[in-house]
ZABARO-405531 format. One record per residue: residue in one letter; x, y, z of N, C-alpha, C in turn. Coordinates in pm, 1 decimal. Each point is the difference from the previous one (the first is absolute). Layout:
BEGIN
code n.c1 n.c2 n.c3 ca.c1 ca.c2 ca.c3 c.c1 c.c2 c.c3
A X Y Z X Y Z X Y Z
...
This chain:
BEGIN
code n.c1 n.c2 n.c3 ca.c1 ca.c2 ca.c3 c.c1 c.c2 c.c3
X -1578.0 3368.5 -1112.7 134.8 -56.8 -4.6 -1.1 -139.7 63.0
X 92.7 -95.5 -42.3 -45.6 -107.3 20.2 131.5 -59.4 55.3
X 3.6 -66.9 147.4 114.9 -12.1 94.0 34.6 -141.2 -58.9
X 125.0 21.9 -0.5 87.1 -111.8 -64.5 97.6 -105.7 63.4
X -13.6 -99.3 51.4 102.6 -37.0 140.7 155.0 -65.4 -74.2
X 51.1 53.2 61.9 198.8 -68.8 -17.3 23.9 -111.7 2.3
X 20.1 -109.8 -34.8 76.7 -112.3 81.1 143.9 50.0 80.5
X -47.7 -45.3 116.7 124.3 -0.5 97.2 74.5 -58.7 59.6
X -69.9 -226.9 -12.2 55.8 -29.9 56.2 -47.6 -161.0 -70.2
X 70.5 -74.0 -48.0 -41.8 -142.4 -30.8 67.9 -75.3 124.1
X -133.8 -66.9 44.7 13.3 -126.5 84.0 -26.6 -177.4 -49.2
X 114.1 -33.8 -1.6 2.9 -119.9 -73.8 -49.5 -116.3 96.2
X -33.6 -108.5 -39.6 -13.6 -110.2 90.9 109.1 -73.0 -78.7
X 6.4 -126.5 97.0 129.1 -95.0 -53.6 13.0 -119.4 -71.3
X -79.6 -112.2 66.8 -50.4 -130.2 -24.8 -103.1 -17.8 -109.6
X 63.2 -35.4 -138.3 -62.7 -3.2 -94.7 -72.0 159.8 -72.7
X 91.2 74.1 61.4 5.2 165.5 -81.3 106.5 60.4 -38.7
X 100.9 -8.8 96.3 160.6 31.6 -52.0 63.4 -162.8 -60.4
X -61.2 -67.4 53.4 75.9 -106.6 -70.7 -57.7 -122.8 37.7
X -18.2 -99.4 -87.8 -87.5 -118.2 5.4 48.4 -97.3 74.3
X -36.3 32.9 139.2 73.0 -50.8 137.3 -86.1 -143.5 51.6
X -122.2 -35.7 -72.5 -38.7 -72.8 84.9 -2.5 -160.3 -48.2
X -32.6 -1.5 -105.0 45.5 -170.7 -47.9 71.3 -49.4 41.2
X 159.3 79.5 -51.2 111.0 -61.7 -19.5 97.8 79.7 100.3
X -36.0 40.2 102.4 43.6 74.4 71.5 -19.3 -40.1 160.2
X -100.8 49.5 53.8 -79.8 -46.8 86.3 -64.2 -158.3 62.4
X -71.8 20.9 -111.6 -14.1 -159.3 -2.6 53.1 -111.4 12.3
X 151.6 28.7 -44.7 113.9 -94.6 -33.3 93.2 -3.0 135.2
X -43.9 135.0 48.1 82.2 -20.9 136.2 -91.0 -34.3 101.9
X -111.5 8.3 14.4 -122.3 -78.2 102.8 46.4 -163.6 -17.7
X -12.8 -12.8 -115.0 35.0 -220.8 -13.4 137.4 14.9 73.3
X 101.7 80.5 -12.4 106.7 -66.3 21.3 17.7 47.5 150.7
X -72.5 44.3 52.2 -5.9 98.3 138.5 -103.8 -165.0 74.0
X -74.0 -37.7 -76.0 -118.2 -155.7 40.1 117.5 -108.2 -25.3
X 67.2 -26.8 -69.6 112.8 -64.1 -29.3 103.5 -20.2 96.9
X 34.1 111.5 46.2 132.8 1.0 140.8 -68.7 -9.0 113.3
X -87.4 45.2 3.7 -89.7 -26.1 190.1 -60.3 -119.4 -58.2
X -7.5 -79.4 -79.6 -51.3 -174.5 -6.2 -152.7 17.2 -11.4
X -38.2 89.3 -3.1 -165.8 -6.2 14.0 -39.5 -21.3 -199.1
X -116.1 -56.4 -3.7 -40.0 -66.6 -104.2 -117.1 90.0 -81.3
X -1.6 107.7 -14.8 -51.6 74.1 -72.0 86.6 21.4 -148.6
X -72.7 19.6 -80.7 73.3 24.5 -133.2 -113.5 120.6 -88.7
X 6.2 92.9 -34.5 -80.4 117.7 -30.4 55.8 -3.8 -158.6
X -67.6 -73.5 -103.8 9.1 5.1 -111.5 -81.8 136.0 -81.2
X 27.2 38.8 -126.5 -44.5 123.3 -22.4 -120.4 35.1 -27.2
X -89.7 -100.3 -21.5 -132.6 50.6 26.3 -82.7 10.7 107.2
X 82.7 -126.7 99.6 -39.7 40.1 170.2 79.2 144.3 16.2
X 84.9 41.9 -72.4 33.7 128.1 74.7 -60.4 151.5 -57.3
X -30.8 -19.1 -97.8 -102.2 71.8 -52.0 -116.0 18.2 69.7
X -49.8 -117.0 54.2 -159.6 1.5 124.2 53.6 95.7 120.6
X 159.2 -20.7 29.4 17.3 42.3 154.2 71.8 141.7 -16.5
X 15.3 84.4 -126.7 20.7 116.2 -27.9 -116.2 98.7 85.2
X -122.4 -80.1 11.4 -112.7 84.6 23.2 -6.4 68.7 99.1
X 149.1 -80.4 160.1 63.3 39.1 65.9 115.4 112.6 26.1
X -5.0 113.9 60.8 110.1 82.1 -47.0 105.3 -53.9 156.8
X 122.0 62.5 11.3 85.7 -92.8 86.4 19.5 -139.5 -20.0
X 141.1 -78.9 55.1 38.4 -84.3 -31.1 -23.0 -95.2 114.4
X -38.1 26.8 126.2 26.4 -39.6 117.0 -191.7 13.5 -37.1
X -65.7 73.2 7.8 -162.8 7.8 -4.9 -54.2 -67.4 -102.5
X 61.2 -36.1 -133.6 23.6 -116.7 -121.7 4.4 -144.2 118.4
X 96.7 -47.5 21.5 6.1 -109.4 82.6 -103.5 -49.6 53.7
X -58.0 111.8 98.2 -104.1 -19.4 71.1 -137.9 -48.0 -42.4
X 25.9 114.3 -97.9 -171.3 -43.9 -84.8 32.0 -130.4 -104.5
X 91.5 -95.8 5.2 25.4 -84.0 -75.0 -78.9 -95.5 58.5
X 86.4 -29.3 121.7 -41.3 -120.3 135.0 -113.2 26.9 75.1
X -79.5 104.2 8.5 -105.3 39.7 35.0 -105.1 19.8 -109.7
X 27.7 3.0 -112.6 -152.5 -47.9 -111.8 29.6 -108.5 -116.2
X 134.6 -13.7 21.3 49.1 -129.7 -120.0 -10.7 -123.2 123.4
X 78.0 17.0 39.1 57.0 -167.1 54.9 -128.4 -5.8 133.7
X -46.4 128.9 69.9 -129.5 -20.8 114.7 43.6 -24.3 98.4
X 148.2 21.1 26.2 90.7 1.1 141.6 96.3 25.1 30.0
X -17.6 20.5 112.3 166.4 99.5 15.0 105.8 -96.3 40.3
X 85.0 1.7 -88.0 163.1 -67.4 -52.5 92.4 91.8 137.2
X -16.5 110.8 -63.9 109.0 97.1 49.3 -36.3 99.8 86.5
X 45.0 43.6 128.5 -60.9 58.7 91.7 80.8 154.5 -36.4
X -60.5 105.7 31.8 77.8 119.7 -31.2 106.7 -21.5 34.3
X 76.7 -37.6 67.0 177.3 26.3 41.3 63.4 -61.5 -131.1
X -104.2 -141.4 19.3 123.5 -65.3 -149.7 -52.9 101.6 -169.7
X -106.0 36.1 -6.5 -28.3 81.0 -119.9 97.0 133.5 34.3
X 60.8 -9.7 87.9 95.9 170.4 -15.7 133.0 -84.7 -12.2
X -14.4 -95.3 27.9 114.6 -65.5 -1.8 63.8 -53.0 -197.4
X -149.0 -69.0 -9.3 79.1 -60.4 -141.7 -49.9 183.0 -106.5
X -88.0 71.1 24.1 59.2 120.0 -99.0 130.0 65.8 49.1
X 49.3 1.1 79.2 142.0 -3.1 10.9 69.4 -65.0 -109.8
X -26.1 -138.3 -34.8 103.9 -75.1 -57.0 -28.0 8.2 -120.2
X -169.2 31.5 -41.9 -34.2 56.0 -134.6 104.0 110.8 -60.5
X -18.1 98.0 112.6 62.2 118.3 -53.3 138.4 -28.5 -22.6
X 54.0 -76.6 107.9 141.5 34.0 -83.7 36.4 -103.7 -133.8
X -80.2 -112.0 -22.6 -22.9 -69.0 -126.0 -19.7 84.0 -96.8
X -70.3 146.4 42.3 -64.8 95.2 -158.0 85.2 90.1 -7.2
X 80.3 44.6 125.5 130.6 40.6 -15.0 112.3 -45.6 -76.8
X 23.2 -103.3 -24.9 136.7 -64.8 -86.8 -64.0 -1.7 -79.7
X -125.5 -29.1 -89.0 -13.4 15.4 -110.6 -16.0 115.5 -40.6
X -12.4 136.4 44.0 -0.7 75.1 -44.9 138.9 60.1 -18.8
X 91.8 28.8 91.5 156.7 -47.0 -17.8 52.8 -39.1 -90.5
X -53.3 -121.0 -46.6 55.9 -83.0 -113.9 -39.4 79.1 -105.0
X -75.0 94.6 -6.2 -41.9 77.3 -156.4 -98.6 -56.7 -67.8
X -90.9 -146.4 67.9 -103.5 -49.4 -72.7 -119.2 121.5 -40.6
X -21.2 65.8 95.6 -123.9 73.5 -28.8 -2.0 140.1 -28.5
X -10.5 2.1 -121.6 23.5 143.8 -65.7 -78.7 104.3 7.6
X -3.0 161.3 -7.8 -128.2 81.1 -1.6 -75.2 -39.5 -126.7
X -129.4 26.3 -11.0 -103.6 -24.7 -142.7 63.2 138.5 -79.7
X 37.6 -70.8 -100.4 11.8 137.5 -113.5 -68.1 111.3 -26.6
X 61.8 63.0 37.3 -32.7 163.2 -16.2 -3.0 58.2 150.0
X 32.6 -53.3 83.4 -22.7 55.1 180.2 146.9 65.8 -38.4
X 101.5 -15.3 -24.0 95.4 84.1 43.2 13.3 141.3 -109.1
X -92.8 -45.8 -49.4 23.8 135.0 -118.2 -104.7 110.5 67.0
X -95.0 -71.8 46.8 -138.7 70.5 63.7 112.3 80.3 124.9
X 28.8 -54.6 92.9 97.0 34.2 90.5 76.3 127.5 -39.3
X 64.6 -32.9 -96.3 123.5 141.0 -58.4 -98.8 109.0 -45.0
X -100.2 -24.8 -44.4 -80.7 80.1 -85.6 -36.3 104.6 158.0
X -57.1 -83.3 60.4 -83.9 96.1 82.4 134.2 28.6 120.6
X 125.2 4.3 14.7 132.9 21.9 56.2 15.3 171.5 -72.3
X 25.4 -28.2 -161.6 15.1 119.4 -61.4 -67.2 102.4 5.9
X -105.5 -22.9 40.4 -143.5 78.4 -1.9 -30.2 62.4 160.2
X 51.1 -45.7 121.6 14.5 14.3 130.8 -101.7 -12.8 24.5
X -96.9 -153.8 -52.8 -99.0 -60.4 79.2 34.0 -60.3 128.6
X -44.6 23.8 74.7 82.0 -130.8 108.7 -91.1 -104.2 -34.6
X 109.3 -147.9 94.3 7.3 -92.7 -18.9 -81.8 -58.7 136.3
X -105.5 -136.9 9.2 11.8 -48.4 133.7 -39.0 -119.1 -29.7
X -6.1 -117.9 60.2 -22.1 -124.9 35.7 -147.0 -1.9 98.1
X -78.4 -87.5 -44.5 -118.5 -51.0 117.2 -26.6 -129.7 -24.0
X 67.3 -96.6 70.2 22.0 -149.4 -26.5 -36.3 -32.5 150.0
X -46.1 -175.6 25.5 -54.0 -85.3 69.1 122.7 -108.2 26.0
X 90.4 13.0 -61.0 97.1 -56.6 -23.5 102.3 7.6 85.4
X 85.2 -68.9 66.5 119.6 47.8 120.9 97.8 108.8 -42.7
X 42.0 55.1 66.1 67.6 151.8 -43.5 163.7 -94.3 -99.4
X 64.3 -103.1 75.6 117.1 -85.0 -64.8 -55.3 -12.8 -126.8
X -64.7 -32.9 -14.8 -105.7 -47.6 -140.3 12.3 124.7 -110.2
X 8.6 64.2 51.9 0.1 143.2 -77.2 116.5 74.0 -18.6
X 51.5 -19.0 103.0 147.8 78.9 -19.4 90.1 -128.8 -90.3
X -20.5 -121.6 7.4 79.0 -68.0 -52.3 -35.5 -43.4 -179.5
X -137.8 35.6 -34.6 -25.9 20.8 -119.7 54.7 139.4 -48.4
X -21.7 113.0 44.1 57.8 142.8 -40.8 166.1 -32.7 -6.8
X 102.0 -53.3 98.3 87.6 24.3 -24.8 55.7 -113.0 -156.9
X -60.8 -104.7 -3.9 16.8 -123.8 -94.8 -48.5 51.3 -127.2
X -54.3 111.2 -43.3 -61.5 56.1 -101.9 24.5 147.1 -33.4
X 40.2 71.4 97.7 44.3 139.2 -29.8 116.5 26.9 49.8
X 10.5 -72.3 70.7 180.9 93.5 94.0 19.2 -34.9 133.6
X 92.8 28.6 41.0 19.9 -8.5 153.1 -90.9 109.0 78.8
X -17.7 81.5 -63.2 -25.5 162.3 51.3 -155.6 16.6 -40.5
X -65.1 -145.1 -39.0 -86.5 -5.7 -52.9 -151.9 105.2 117.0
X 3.4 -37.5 77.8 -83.4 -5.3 128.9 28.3 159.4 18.1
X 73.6 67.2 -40.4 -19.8 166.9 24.9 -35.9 70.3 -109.7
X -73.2 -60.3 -95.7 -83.1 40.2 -120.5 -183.7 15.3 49.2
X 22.6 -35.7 90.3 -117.5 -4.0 64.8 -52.2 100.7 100.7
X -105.2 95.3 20.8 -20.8 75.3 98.9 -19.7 -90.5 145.1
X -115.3 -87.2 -15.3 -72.9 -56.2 81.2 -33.5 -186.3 -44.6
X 103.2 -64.5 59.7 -2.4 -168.6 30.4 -119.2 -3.1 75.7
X -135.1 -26.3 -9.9 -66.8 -77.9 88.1 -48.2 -144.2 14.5
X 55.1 -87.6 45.7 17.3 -117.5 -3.2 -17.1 -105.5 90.9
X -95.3 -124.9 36.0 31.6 -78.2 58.4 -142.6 -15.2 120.0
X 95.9 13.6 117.9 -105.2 -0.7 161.2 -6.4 135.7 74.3
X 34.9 107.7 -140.8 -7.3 152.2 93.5 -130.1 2.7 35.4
X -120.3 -23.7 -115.0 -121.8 -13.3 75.4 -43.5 -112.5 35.4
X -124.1 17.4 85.9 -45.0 -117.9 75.4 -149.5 -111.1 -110.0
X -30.3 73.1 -150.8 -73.4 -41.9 -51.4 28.5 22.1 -175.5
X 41.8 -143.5 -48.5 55.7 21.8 -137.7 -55.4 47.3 -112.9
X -17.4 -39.5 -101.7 -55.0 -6.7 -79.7 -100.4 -54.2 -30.1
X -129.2 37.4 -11.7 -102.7 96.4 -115.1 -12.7 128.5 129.0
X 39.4 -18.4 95.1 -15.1 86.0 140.5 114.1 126.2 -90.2
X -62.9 119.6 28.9 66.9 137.4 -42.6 150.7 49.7 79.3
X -44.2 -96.1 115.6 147.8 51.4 113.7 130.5 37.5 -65.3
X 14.1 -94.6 -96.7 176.3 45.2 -71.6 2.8 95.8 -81.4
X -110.1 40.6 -64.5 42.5 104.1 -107.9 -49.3 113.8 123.7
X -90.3 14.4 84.5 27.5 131.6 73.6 95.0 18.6 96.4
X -3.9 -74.0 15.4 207.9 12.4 100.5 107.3 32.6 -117.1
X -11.5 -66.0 -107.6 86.4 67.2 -140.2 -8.8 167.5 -19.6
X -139.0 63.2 -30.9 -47.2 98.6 28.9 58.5 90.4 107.6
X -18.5 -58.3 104.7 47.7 95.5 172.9 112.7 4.2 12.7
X 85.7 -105.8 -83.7 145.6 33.9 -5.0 50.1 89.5 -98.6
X -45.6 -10.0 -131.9 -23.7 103.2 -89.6 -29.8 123.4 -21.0
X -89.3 1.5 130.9 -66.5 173.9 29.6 0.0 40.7 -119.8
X -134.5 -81.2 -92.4 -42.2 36.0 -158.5 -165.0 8.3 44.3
X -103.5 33.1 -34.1 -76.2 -22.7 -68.4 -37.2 -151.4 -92.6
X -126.2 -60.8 29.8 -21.5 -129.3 -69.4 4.5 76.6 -150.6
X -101.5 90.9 -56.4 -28.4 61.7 -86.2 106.3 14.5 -103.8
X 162.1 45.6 68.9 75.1 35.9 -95.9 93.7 -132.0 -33.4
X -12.9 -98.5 57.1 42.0 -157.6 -35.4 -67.4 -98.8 -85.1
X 59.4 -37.9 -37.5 -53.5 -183.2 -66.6 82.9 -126.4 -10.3
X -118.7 -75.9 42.0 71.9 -161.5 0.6 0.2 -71.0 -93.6
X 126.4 -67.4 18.5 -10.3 -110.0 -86.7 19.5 -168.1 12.7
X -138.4 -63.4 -16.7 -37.5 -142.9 85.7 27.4 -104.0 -108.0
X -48.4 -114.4 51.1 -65.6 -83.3 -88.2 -78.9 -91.7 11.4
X -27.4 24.2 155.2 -123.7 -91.2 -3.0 -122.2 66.0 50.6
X -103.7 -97.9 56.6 -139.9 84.8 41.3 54.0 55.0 159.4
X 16.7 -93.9 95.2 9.4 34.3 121.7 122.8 93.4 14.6
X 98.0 66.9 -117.8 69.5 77.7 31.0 -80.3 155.3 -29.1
X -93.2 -9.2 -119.9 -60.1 114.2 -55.7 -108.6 -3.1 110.8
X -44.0 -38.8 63.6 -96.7 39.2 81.5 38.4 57.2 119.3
X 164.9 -35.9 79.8 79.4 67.5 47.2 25.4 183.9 -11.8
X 57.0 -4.4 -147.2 43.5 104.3 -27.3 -126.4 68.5 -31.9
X -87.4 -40.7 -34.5 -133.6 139.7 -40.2 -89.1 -8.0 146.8
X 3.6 -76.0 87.1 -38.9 16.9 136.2 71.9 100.5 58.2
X 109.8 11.7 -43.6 86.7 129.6 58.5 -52.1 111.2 -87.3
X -37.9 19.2 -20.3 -63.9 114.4 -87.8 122.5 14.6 -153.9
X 80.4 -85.6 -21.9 124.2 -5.3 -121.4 -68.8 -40.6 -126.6
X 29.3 30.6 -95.9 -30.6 -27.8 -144.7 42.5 -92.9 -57.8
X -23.7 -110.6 -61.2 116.5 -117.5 -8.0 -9.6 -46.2 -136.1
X 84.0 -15.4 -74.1 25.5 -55.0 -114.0 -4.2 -163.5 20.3
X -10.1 -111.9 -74.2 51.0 -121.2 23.1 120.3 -60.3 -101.0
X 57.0 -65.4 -5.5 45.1 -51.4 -83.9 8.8 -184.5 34.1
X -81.4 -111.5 -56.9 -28.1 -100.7 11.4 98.8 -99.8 -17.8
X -19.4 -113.8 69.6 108.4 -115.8 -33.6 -99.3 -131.0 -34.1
X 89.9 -113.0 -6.5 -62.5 -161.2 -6.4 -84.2 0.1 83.8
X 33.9 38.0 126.2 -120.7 -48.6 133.9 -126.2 117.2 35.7
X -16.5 79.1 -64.0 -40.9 161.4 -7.5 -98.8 3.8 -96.1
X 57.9 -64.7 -78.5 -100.2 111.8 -164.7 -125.7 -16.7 22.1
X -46.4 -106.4 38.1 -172.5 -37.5 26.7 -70.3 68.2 92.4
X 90.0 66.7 84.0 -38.2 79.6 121.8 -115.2 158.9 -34.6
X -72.2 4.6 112.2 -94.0 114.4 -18.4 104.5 150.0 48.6
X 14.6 60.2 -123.2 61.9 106.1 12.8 -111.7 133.2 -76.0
X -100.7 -24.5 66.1 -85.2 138.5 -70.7 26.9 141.7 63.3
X 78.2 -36.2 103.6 50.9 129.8 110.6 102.1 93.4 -84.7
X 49.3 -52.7 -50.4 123.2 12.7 -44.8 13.2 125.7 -148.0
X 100.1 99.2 -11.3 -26.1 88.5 -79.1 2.1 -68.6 -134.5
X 94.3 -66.9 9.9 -4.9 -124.3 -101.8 86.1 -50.9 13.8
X 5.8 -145.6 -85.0 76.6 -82.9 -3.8 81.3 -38.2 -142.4
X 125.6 -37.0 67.3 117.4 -37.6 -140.5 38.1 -159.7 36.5
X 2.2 -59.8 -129.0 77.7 -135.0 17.4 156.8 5.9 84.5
X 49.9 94.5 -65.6 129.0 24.7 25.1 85.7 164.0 28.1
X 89.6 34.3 -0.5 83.8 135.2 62.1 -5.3 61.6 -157.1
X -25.3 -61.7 -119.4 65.7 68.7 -121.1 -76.4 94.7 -42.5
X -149.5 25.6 62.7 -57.1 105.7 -9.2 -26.9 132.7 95.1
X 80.1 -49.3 98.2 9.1 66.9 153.6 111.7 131.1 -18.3
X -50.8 110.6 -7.9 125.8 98.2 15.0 -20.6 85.6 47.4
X 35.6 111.2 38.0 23.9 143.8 96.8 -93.7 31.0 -24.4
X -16.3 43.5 -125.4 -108.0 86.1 -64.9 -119.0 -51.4 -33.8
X -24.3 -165.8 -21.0 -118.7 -59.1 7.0 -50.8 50.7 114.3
X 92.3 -47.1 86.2 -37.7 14.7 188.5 -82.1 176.3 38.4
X 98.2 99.0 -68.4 -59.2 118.0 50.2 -134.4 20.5 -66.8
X 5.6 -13.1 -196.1 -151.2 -45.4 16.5 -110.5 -79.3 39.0
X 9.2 -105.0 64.5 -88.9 -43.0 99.1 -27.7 79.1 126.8
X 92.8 30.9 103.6 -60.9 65.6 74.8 -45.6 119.0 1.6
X 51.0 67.3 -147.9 -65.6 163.1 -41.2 -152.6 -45.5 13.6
X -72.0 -103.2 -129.7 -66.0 -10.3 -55.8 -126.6 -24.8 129.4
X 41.6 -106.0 101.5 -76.6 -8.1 92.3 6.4 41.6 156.8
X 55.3 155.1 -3.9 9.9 90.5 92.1 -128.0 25.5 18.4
X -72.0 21.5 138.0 -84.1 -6.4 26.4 -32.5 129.6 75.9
């Protein structure tokens, strides 16, 4: 007889997986965050594509002025200081309704709602960042569709580091086995399968070139992503 595993729980990432947050999103609020504190950096999109390789926004900074520019500009107080002003720059635009989920995330969402998959988040991303995309895209009530938000500086080591998806996990009181992620880049899939998680990808502009051999597989986009794709993948490679 041959043991068959459930899906029980999709864990999504955020930044360029629920929604194509970082070009025109992110990025746009770093210049204008360099813009109001007067400092003379400008992160055009293929310099920001190089500094993706960074997970955090405040640890981004760092490794900018420390392997781009070869000196330190900004001393930690002011790097907590201007991602402060980032964030709330990526805040009003998300507010404003600029940045939409990628097609097919909210259908994926209902699908696995109807089905009593739970739901969780494992993002690098500030927790505002998240609650203010969920409510700008699903609802006010958006943020209790979710079992488990893990988000931000809960752990002490980001991304490709496993810390967030097993604190996702310990809040979950799941099993890695009966979960799967869904990334899109390398240093997020090496995250989630360091946690012992199964991870699907789904790729963007700054992504697609990326080494994803970890990965159960990969989709351009959500339009092939569904409940039942999902449960056969992790049936298929139950171990």
């Amino acid at each position: 007889m041959v043991n068959y595993m459930i899906l029980k729980c999709i864990i999504f990432d955020v930044d360029g997986t629920m929604a194509d947050t970082e070009r025109d999103g992110h990025r746009v609020a770093f210049n204008l965050a360099f813009k109001e504190k007067d400092l003379d950096w400008h992160w055009d999109e293929d310099l920001y594509g190089q500094l993706l390789k960074i997970t955090g926004g405040k640890e981004r900074m760092n490794y900018y002025q420390n392997d781009f520019l070869k000196k330190e500009v900004l001393n930690n107080e002011e790097i907590k200081d201007m991602h402060q002003c980032k964030t709330k720059h990526y805040v009003e635009l998300l507010e404003s309704g600029k940045i939409p989920l990628r097609k097919g995330v909210k259908q994926l969402i209902n699908e696995a709602i109807d089905q009593n998959i739970t739901l969780a988040i494992s993002t690098t991303t500030t927790p505002i960042n998240v609650s203010t995309l969920l409510k700008s895209t699903l609802g006010e009530k958006a943020e209790s569709l979710f079992k488990v938000i893990a988000a931000g500086d809960v752990i002490p080591n980001k991304k490709p580091a496993p810390d967030i998806y097993n604190y996702a996990l310990e809040k979950l009181c799941l099993e890695a086995s009966t979960c799967i992620a869904i990334e899109d880049s390398s240093a997020g899939l090496a995250s989630a399968v360091d946690a012992g998680i199964k991870t699907i990808v789904t790729t963007n502009e700054y992504t697609k070139n990326q080494d994803f051999s970890k990965a159960l597989k990969v989709y351009p986009s959500f339009s092939e992503i569904n409940t039942h794709t999902l449960n056969q993948l992790i049936g298929e490679n139950y171990v």
